[in-house]
Structures are given as C-alpha cells and as structure tokens.
N, C-alpha and C positions, 0 to 999 in steps of 0.2 A: 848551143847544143840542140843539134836537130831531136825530134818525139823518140824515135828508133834508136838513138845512142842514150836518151833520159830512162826510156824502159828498160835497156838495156843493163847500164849502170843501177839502177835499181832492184830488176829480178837479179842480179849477180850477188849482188850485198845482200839482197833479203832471203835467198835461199841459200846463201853459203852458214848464214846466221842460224834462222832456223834448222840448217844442219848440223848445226854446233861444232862449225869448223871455225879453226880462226886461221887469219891470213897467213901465218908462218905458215901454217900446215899445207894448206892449198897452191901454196907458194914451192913449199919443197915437193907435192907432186908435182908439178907443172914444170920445175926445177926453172923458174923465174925470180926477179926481187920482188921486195914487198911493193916497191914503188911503182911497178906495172901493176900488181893487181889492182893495186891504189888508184891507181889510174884508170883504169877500166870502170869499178865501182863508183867515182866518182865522176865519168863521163868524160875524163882528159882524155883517153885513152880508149884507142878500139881494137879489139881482141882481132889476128887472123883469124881466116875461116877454121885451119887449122886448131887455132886453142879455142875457139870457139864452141870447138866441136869437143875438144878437152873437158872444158868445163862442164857440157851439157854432160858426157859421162858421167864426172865425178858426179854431179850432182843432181844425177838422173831424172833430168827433167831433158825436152825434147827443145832443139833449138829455137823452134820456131815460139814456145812459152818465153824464151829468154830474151828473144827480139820481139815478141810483143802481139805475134801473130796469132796465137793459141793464149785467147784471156784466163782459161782456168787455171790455177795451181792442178798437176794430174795427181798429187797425192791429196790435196781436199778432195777431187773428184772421186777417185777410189773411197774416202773416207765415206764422204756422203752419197755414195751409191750402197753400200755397204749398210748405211743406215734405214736401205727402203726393202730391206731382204728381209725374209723371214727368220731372224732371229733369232735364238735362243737366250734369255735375260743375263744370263752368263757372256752370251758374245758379245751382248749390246754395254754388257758392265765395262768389256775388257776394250772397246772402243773409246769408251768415254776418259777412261782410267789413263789409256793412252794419249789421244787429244788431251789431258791434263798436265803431260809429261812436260818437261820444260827440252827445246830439240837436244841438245845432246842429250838426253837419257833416250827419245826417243830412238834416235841414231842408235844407238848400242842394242833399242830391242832388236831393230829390223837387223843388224849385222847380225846377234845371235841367231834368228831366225833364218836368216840366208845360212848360219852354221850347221844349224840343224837340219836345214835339206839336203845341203852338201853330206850330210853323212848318215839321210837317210841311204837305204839298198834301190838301185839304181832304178827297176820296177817300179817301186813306190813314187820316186822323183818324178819319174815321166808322168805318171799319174795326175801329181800334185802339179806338176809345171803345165799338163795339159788342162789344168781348173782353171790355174792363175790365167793362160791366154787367153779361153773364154771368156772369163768374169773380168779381164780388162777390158775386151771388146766388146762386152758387153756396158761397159761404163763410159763410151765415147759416144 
C-alpha cells in the first residue's frame, strides 16, 4: 500500500468514527456494501474521485485532508483558533465541554445547531453565515 492509499484509509476510519457514524450508516448514504467501505478504510480499496468527493461531504472535511495533503484536522483547526479569541469564560467553558463530548454527541450538537440557523429569519442567517466565512478564513 502506497503513503496516499495508508493516509487515506486512515483519515476515512478516523473521521467517520469520531463522527459517530458507523459503516451501516455511511454505507446507506453512499448506497454502497459494507465491504467497499471496508475496503477503502482498510487500504484494499480506493474510492473514485466521485465517492471520494462523497465522502469528503458527508464528512465535511476537504479532500485534499483525506489524501493527506492538508495535515490539519479543519475541525481542531477551527477549535483551536477559537481558543486564541477573546473569549468570554462561558464560551471558553462551552468549548471545553464540547471537546469533552464523546463524537457522536458531538455530531448531534453541531446538527442541532445547523437546525437552529436553518430557522433562524433569513436576515439574521446571512448575518451569521457572513461571521462563520470570515472566522473560517481567518483560521487557515
């Protein structure tokens, strides 16, 4: 197994996990067997560019993390950019609280919270979605 199918197979298993998915589930989006995903995570198997580009969706990390070329996790990145901000003891509680989370509870804050912007008034969203692309750009 060549470096780029080992990191590959690796970030695939390690961030389907800490997303608190399991293979069924990942499996029924992609609407593949277990035995391909299987395969991919364990390096038998390499993803077209297509499901490649699948997965990075589901699990919203950027292809290039997933092949090995972007060494950061971008959700630690955001975490720990987050941690050099001026903070209020309360945000800095509810970051920690979170990093405490085991990933699937994590997974269910951030869906609730994508819930809750989906129905924030549409004003307010653009608002908020215009923070979120600054304060990500600003963490690369």
């Amino acid at each position: 197994m060549n470096e780029v199918n080992k990191i590959l197979s690796q970030r695939l298993k390690e961030t389907r996990l800490r997303l608190g998915f399991t293979q069924k589930q990942i499996c029924e989006k992609l609407n593949i067997e277990i035995g391909t995903l299987s395969g991919y995570e364990l390096g038998r198997r390499s993803p077209n560019p297509e499901r490649l580009s699948e997965l990075s969706r589901i699990y919203n990390v950027s292809i290039d993390y997933l092949l090995g070329k972007d060494k950061e996790d971008p959700i630690q990145k955001v975490i720990d950019h987050a941690e050099t901000m001026n903070l209020t003891p309360e945000e800095r509680e509810a970051i920690e609280e979170y990093k405490k989370m085991p990933p699937s509870e994590q997974q269910k804050e951030l869906l609730d919270a994508i819930e809750t912007i989906k129905n924030l008034p549409e004003a307010n969203r653009e608002v908020l979605l215009k923070f979120i692309k600054v304060f990500s750009s600003s963490c690369q």
